[in-house]
N, C-alpha and C positions, 0 to 999 in steps of 0.2 A: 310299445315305445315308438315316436314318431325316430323316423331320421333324421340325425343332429345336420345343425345349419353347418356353416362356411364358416361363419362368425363363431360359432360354439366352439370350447377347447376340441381340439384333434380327437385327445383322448385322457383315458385320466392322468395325472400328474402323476409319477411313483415318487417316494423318498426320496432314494436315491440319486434320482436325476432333478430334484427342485432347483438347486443350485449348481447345476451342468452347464458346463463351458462349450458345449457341442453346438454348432450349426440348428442341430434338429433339437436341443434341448432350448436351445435360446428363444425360438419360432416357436414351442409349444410355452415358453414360459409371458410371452410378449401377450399371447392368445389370452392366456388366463388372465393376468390381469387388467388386461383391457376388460374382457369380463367380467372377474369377480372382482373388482379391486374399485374401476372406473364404471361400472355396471353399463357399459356401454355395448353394442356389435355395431361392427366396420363402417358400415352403412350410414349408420346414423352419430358415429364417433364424431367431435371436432377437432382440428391440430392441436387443442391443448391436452385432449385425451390419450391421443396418439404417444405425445409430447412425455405424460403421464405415464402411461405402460411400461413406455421404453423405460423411462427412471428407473421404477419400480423394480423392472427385470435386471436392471443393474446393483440395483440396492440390496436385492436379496442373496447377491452376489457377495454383495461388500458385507454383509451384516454376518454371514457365514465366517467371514476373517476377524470379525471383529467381537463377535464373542469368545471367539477363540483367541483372539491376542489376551480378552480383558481378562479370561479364566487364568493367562499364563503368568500374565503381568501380577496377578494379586498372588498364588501363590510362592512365585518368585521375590517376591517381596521389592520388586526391582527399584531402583531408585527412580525416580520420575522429574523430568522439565516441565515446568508449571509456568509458559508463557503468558504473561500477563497485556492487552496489548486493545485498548481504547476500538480498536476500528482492526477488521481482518477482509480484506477485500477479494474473495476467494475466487469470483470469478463465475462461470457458468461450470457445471459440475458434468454433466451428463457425459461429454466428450472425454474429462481428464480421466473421470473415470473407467471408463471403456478402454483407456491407453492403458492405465496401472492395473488395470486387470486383465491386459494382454490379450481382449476379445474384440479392439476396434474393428480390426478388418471381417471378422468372421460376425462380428455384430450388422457390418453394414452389407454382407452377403444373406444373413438371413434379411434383415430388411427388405431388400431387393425380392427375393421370394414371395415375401410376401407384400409386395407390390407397393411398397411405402417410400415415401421421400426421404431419405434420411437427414439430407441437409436439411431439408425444410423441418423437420424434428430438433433436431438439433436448434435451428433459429428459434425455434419457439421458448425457448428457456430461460425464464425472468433472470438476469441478474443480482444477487442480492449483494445493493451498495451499500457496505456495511464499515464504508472507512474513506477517507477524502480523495486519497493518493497512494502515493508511494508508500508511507510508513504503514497502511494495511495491506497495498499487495507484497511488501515484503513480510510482513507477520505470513500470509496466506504462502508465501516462497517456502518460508520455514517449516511450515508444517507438512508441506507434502516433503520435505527434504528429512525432518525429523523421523518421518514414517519409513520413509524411502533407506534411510540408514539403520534402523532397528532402534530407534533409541525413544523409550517412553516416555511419550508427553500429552500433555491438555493443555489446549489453550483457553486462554478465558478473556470472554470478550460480552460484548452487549448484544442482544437481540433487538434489535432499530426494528421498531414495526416501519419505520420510514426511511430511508437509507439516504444516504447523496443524494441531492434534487436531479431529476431529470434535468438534461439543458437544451432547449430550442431555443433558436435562431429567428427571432420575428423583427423583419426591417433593422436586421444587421446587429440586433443588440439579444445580448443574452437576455433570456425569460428562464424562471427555474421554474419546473414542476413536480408537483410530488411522486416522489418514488414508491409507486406501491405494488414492491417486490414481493409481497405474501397474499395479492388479491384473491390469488387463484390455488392458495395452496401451496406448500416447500416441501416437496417427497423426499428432502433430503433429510430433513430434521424428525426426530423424535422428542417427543416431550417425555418429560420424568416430573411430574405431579407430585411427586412423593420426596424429590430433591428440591427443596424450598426451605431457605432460611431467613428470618426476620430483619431486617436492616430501619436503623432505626434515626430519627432526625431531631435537633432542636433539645428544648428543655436546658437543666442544670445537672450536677454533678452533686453528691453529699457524701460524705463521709461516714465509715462503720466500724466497727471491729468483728472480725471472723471467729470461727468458733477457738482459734488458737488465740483468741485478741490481739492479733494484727489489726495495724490500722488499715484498710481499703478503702476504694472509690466505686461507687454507685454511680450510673449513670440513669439517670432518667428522664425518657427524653419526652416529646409533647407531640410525635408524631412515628408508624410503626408502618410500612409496608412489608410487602416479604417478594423474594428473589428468587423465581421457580427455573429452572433449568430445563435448555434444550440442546438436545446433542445430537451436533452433526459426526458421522465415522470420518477420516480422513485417511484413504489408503496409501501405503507406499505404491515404488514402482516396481512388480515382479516379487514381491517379496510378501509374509504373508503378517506382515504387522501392518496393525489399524492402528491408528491412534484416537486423540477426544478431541473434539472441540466442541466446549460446553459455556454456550451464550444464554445470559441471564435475561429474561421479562420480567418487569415489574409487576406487583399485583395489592391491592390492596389487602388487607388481613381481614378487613372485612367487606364482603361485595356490597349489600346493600343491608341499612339501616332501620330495620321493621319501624322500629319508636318513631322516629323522625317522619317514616312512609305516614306513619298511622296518625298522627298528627297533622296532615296535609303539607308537611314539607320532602313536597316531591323530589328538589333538586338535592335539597340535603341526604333523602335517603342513598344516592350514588357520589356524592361530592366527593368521598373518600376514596371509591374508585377511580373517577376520572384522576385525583389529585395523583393516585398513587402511579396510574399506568402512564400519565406525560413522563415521568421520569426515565421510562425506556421506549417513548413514542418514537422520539426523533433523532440522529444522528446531532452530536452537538452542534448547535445554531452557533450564528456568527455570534463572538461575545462582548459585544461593543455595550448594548443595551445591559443594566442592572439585574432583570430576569433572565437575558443569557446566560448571565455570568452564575446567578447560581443553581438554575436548572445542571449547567455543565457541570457545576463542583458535586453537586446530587449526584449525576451521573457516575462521575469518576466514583466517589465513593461508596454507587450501589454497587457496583461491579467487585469490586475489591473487598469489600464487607463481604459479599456473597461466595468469594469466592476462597479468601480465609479460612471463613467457617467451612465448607467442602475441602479443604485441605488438610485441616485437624479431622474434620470425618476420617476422613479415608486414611487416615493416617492409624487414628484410634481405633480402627475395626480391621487395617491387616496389618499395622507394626504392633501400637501400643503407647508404653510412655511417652508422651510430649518430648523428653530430653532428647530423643534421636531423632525429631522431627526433621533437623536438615541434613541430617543423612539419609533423609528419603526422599525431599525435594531440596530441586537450586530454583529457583523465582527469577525468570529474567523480567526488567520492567522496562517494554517497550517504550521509550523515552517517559516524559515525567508524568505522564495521564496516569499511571497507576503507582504513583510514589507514595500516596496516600495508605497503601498496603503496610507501610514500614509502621506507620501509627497505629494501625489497624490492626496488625496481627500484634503489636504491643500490649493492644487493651485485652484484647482475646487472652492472651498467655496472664494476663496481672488477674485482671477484671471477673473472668471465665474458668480461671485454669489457676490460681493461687500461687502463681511462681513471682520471685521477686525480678527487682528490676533487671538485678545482674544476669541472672540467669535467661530473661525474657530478651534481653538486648543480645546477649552473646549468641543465642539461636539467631534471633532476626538478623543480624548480621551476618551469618555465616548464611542464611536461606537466600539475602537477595545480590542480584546485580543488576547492573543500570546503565543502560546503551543510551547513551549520549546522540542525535539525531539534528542537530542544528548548530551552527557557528552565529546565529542573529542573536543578539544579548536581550532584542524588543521580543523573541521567541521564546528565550526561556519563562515557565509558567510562573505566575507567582497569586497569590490570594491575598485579599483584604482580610485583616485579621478579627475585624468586626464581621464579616461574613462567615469567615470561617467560625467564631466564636457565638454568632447567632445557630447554626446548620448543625457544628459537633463543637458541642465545647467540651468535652472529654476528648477529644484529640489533640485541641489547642492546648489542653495542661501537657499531655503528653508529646506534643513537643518542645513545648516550654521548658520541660523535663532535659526534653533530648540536646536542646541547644544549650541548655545551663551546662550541661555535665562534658558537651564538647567544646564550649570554648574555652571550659577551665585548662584544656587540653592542649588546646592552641595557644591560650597565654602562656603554658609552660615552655611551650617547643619554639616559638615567636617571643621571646620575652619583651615587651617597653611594647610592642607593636602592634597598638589599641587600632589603628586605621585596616589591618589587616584581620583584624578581628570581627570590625566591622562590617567588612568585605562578604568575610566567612560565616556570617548570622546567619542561624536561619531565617530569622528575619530585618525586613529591611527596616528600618526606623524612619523617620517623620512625618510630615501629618498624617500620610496615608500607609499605616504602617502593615507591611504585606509580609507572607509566609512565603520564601523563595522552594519552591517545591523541586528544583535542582540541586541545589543543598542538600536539602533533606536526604533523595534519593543518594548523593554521595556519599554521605554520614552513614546512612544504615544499608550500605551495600558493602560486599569484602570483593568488589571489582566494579571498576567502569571502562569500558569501552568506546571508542569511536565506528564511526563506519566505513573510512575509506583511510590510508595510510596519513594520506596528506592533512585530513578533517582530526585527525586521531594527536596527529603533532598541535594543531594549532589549539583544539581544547587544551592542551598540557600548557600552552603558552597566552592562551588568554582567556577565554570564560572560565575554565579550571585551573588557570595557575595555581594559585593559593594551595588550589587541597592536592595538588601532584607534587609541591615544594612541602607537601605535612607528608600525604603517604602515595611517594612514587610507584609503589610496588602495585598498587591498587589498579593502574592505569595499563590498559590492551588497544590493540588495533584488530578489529575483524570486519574485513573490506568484505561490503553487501556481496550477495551474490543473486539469482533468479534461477528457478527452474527451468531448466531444457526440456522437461517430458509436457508442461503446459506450452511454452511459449517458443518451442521449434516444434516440437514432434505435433502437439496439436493442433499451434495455428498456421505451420507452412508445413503439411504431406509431405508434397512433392519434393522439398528440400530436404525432408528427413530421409525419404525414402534414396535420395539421390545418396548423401552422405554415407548410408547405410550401405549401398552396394559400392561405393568408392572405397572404402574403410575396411570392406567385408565383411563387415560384421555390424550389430547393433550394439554392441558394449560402450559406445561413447553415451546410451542413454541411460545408463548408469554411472558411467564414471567418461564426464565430458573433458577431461585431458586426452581421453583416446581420440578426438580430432585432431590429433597431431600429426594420425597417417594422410590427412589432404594434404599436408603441404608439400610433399613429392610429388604431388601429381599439379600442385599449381599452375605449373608453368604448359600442361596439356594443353594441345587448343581444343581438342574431341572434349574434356572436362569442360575448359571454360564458355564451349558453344552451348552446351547442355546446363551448364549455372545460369548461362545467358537466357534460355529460356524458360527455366525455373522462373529467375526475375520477373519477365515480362509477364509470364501468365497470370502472378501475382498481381503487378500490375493492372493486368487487365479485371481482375476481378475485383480491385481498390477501384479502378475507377469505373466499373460497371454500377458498385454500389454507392458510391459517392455523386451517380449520376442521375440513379432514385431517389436517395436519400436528401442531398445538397442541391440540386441543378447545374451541378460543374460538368464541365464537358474537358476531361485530358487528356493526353495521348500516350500510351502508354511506352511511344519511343523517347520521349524526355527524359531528360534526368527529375525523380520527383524526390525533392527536397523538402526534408518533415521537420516540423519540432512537434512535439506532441509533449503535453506537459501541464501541469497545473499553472493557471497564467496567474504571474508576478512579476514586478519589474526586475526582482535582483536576474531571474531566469531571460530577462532581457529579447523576448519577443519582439521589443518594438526594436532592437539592433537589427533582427531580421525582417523586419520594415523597411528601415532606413535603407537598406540593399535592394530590396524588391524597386521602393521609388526610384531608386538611383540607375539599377536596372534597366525600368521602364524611361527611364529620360536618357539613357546610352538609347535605345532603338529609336526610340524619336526622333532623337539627334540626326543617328548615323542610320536609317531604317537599310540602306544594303549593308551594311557589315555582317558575316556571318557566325551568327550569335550562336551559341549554343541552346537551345529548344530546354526550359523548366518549368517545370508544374511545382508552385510553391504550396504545400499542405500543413495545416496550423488543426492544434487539436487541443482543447484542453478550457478546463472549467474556470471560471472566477469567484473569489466569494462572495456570496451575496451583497456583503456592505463594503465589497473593494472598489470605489468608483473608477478609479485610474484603470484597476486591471477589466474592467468590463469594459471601458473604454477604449482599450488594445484592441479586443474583440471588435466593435465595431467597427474601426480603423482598418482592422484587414479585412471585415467585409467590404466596406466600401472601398476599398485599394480593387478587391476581386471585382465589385460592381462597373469599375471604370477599366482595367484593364480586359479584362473577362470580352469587355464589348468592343473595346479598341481596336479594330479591323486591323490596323497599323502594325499591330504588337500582341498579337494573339496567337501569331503562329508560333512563338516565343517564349509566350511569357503566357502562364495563368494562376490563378491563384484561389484556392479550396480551401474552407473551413468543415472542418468534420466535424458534426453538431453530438456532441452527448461524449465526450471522450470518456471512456471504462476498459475493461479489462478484456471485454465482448468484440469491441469496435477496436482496441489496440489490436485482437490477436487479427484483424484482416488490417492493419496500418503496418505493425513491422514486417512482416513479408514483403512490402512493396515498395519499401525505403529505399534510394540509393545513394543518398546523403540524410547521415543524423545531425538532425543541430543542439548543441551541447554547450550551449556561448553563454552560461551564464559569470558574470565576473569574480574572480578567481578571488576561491576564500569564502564563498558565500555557499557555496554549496556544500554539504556534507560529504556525500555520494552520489547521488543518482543512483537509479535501476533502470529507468528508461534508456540510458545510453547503451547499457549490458544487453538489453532484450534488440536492440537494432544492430547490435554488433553479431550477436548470435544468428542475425537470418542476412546476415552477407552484406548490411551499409557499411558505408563508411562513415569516421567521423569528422566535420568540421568543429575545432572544441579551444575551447581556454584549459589552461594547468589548474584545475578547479575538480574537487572531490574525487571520483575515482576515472575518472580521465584521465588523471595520471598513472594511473597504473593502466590503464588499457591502451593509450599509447608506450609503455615500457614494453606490453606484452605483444604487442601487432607489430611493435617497429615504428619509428618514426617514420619513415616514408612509406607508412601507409596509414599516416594517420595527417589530420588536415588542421597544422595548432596557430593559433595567432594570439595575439593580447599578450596583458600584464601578467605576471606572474601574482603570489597574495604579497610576496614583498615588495613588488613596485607597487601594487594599489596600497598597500600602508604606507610606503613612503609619501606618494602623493598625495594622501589624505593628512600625512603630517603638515606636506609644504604648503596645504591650502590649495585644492583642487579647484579651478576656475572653468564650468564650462561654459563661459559665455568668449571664454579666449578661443576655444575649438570650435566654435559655433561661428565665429566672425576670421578666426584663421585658414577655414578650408572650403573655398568656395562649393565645392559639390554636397559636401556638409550642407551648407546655408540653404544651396540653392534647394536641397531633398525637403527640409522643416518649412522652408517658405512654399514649397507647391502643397503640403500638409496642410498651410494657413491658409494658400489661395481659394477653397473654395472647391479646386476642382474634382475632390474626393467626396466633398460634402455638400450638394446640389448648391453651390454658392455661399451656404456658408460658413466666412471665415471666424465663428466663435466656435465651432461644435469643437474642434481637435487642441484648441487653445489652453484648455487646462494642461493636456499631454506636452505639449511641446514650450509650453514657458518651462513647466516642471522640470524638462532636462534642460532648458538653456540657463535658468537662473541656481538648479539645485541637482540634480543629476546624480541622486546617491548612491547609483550603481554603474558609473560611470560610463555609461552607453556613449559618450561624444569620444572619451577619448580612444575606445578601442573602435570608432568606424573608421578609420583607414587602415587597420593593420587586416579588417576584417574583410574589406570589401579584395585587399589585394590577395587574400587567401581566396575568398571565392574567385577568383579568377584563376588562378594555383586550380584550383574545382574543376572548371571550366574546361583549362589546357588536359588535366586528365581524363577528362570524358570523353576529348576527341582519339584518346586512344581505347578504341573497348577494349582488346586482349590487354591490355594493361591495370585498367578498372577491371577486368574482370580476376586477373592474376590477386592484385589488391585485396577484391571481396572475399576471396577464397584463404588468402593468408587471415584476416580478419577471425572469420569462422573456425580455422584451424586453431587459432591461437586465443583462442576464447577460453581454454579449460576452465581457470583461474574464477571463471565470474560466477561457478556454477554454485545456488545455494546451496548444494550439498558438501564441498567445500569451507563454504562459511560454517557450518553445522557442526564437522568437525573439530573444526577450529576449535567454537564454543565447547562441544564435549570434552574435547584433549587438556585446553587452557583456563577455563573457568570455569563450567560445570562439574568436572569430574567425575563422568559418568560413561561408560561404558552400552555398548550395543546389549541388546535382548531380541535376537533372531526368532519369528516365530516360523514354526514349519508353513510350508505353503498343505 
């Protein structure tokens, strides 16, 4: 035998140490499968191989808990969370998992041995963007929280071979590029070939009698794909249950076509696959266009078809009878993208399963509930019922069905009150007559919830009046919350580790009200010189890579002032415009005044057919282009666009926050998640009474939170009295003067048409009322200003903030849902 290389395993692998949490078990498992797995040695490895290993040597980790929860969980018979949720935006896996499996540090000590970059491992790990925003990083919050609390769940979502568009920055204007998240392979996912069920489109409906001669419905449709499943594990933290997350690919039923091949029709012999696999190609496109529109309604209802049928599987192979079906699952539907479930599992139990309506309806109703996620009435979903009736017209009976038999329902309880009936349809009537898919999900869910206390009141008070006035009892509040083990412990160290030995202990990363031991020590100056430096280093490493990444040059002794956010006007971006002009026309004015030093940072995507909000984007680059260069107003003032905003690029943005901006006008927000994740790494917030900023200034304290604007009753009133913003636009000179140096030209190399759709928009129509909150706003950022000049005091601030954060943790929210609307209890598995 020659002598084994450097590159070749140490030594043979034992059993017993495959899945060894040891320093030296870690270093021989990295070996092997760099080897046998990546068939690569060191030498001739690339970072994505490296990048590869490391997974792997995690995964085998995680797959050791994870057959073992799924052994416990079946013969337990345990009741199970079947999160239903369009888009899960989970993030980069490699780090969270090395947290929850309690091997981070000793992960990155064998690294080190064996002479590896680990950061640089770590950057190398595609993001898979499997959701727009907020409503999939909070589906992805919930599942490490669900895991994290013992409590069994799957989630169920799509497999996007193409995720959220990449976003570059070319000559100041968003450019999308395709996300191709899977180019190089997903060490995190396993396929299950053998879990594939049929999902089917189009066609008519007919009529039969069953072997009892019962009347039934036939559905037969004119098109058949099938829905193969992939499953990612999802670990808790410290603890030794796995959970599922199982994303559907489209496939066709048949790949390729011999007859058609052999006849020279080449394209037709694949037509049916290309047709079959766009339905899970892409992340749903903007749905302005006719083919948006029904690619997306496909989408939703591959997912949900697919995911049904796995639901009655697993139910009939470790319960049994369909009758107890929701006694083994609760069905949360993450806003209306899977409401279409409610009809879905309808046809299944009639169609599949021989049960009558009563009995089909009385399960489905007790299986779902339905989180509410929007106050915008232009947001809630709705379908052409010509669409819908071309795609599944065996579902359009079956709610034809469902709304016949509940408005008889409403007419009783409402008697003479046909307009309130109307209201309550599930669909809407005239010419364009649509299927309201918030409805529906109301109807067949036995709970609806809000997401933030304030967003939770006002659904009961206007988009759900009606059905909270039918069935109040139905209606919950469960204020979002985020993970602390992803979005402190993973993306600020240093701050975790700081907390951890102030605290004495790491228990707050389990149970985040335990920050409540910082707040004795806030007023330390030894504590808040060492949070001071936490900050800064952060800092420095935001703007080290914003310096590669964007060409921004910051300083990392500024105050750096973030919004980071999905760009929309109601979120009001261009308010934090209006401030930076005005800003930069204070140092011009008065260039000796001694201004306080800001680095303004803007983060956040647009949709592709939002011209107004790609427009913002341009605006603030060209604001950064002219002051950036300003000799005048540079030591002062700068301003950074951070191109591609995700989950990757948040976790180095909230670390180095010192002001979060939270402005968007009050009433229009649900919740937010982004304000929770800046609060948890020590910003502060400048914010409106708007979703859950109201509760996170209850919880920090007023004077440590930074609030100005309307409340949602003064902007309803104002929009009763006939809101005018061209009277605030011509009433407040520095107003005027901010929009007219917009129009002059000098933002946009002379000329005064580019910004002119943006700025007539708010002077003539202004739906989110940006003019009438810039004075209350501008004089709070001053309020900003005056407390920067004190640091032990911003620093006392930041520390009460992160103290008094328990509340936001989605472990927290988790319970909540288990305690109040699931009804489901913990299933601890041994570690």
């Amino acid at each position: 035998m020659t002598k084994a290389q450097p590159s070749e395993p140490l030594s043979p692998a034992r059993e017993h140490t495959r899945t060894g949490m040891s320093k030296t078990a870690l270093k021989q498992a990295y070996i092997d499968n760099l080897f046998y797995i990546q068939g690569r040695f060191r030498e001739v490895a690339t970072p994505h191989d490296l990048y590869m290993a490391a997974a792997f040597t995690a995964r085998d980790r995680l797959l050791a808990r994870w057959v073992k929860s799924a052994q416990f969980y079946k013969t337990s018979h345990a009741r199970t969370v079947c999160y239903l949720s369009a888009e899960f935006l989970l993030g980069p896996h490699l780090a969270n998992n090395l947290v929850n499996l309690g091997i981070a540090q000793v992960s990155r000590e064998a690294g080190e041995e064996l002479d590896l970059d680990f950061a640089a491992i770590l950057e190398e790990e595609e993001e898979p963007g499997l959701g727009n925003g907020g409503l999939g990083r909070l589906a992805a919050c919930f599942m490490d929280s669900l895991s994290t609390l013992g409590i069994p769940a799957i989630g169920y979502g799509i497999r996007y071979e193409f995720g959220i568009f990449d976003q570059a920055i070319e000559n100041g204007w968003q450019v999308e590029k395709s996300d191709t998240w899977l180019r190089n392979g997903n060490p995190w996912e396993i396929p299950r070939p053998k879990i594939c069920f049929p999902v089917r489109y189009g066609g008519h409906t007919e009529q039969y009698r069953n072997h009892d001669g019962q009347t039934r419905t036939r559905w037969v449709p004119d098109m058949e794909i099938c829905g193969m499943a992939y499953d990612t594990p999802i670990l808790g933290y410290g603890v030794g249950n796995v959970n599922l997350l199982r994303l559907w690919k489209a496939e066709a039923s048949q790949s390729f076509d011999f007859q058609a091949f052999n006849v020279g029709d080449y394209y037709g012999a694949v037509h049916a696959k290309i047709e079959a696999e766009t339905i899970s190609k892409v992340l749903y496109p903007n749905d302005e266009p006719e083919a948006g529109k029904e690619l997306r309604l496909k989408q939703q209802y591959f997912f949900v078809s697919c995911s049904m049928q796995d639901m009655i599987r697993l139910h009939l192979n470790t319960v049994g009878p369909l009758e107890t079906f929701a006694e083994k699952f609760a069905a949360q539907l993450n806003d209306t993208h899977p409401a279409l479930a409610v009809a879905e599992l309808m046809r299944l139990f009639m169609d599949d399963h021989d049960m009558t309506w009563e009995q089909a309806w009385d399960i489905t109703r007790r299986t779902f509930c339905y989180t509410n996620h929007t106050l915008l009435p232009e947001a809630l979903e709705t379908w052409s019922v010509s669409l819908f009736e071309r795609l599944l017209p065996r579902h359009l009976e079956i709610v034809y069905e469902i709304n016949r038999r509940f408005l008889d329902e409403v007419r009783v309880y409402f008697i003479r009150d046909e307009e309130r009936v109307a209201r309550m349809s599930l669909i809407a009537e005239g010419d364009d007559r649509r299927i309201r898919m918030a409805n529906l999900a109301v109807v067949g869910s036995h709970a609806v919830n809000g997401v933030a206390a304030l967003h939770s009141e006002l659904i009961k008070t206007t988009i759900l009046k009606d059905f909270h006035d039918l069935w109040p009892e139905k209606f919950h509040n469960v204020t979002n919350g985020v993970t602390q083990r992803r979005f402190v412990v993973v993306s600020n160290p240093r701050l975790s580790d700081l907390i951890t030995e102030i605290c004495g202990s790491d228990r707050w990363i389990r149970n985040l009200s335990c920050l409540r031991d910082l707040e004795r020590h806030a007023d330390d100056p030894d504590l808040q010189a060492r949070w001071r430096r936490v900050k800064i280093a952060a800092k420095r490493d935001l703007a080290a890579w914003l310096g590669r990444n964007a060409g921004g040059v910051l300083d990392p002794q500024a105050l750096f002032d973030v919004q980071a956010k999905r760009l929309h006007e109601y979120k009001r971006q261009h308010l934090n415009l209006l401030h930076i002009v005005r800003f930069y026309q204070r140092i011009k004015l008065n260039p000796n005044q001694d201004f306080v030093p800001r680095a303004f940072i803007f983060g956040g995507k647009a949709a592709p057919g939002y011209y107004l909000a790609k427009l913002i984007i341009k605006l603030i680059n060209s604001v950064a282009e002219v002051v950036n260069h300003d000799p005048q107003v540079n030591g002062f003032i700068r301003v950074a666009f951070l191109p591609d905003f995700n989950v990757k690029n948040g976790q180095r943005l909230y670390p180095a926050a010192d002001l979060s901006e939270q402005i968007s006008l009050a009433g229009k927000e649900a919740s937010g998640t982004g304000n929770m994740k800046f609060s948890m790494n020590g910003a502060l917030t400048i914010g409106t009474l708007d979703g859950a900023n109201v509760e996170i200034r209850e919880e920090v304290g007023a004077d440590n939170f930074f609030l100005f604007g309307m409340t949602a009753e003064e902007v309803r009133q104002k929009q009763s009295e006939g809101y005018r913003p061209w009277d605030y636009y011509h009433g407040d000179h520095e107003l005027k003067s901010d929009i007219d140096l917009i129009n002059s030209g000098l933002f946009s190399h002379g000329d005064t048409n580019l910004f002119r759709p943006l700025t007539d928009h708010l002077i003539n129509h202004d739906p989110f009322m940006v003019l009438a909150d810039y004075r209350a706003y501008l004089e709070c950022q001053d309020r900003v200003s005056e407390a920067w000049r004190n640091p032990s005091n911003w620093d006392r601030m930041s520390i009460l903030n992160v103290a008094r954060m328990g509340k936001f943790s989605s472990d927290r929210a988790i319970q909540e849902y288990a305690d109040n609307i699931w009804n489901i209890k913990p299933e601890p598995v041994d570690l």
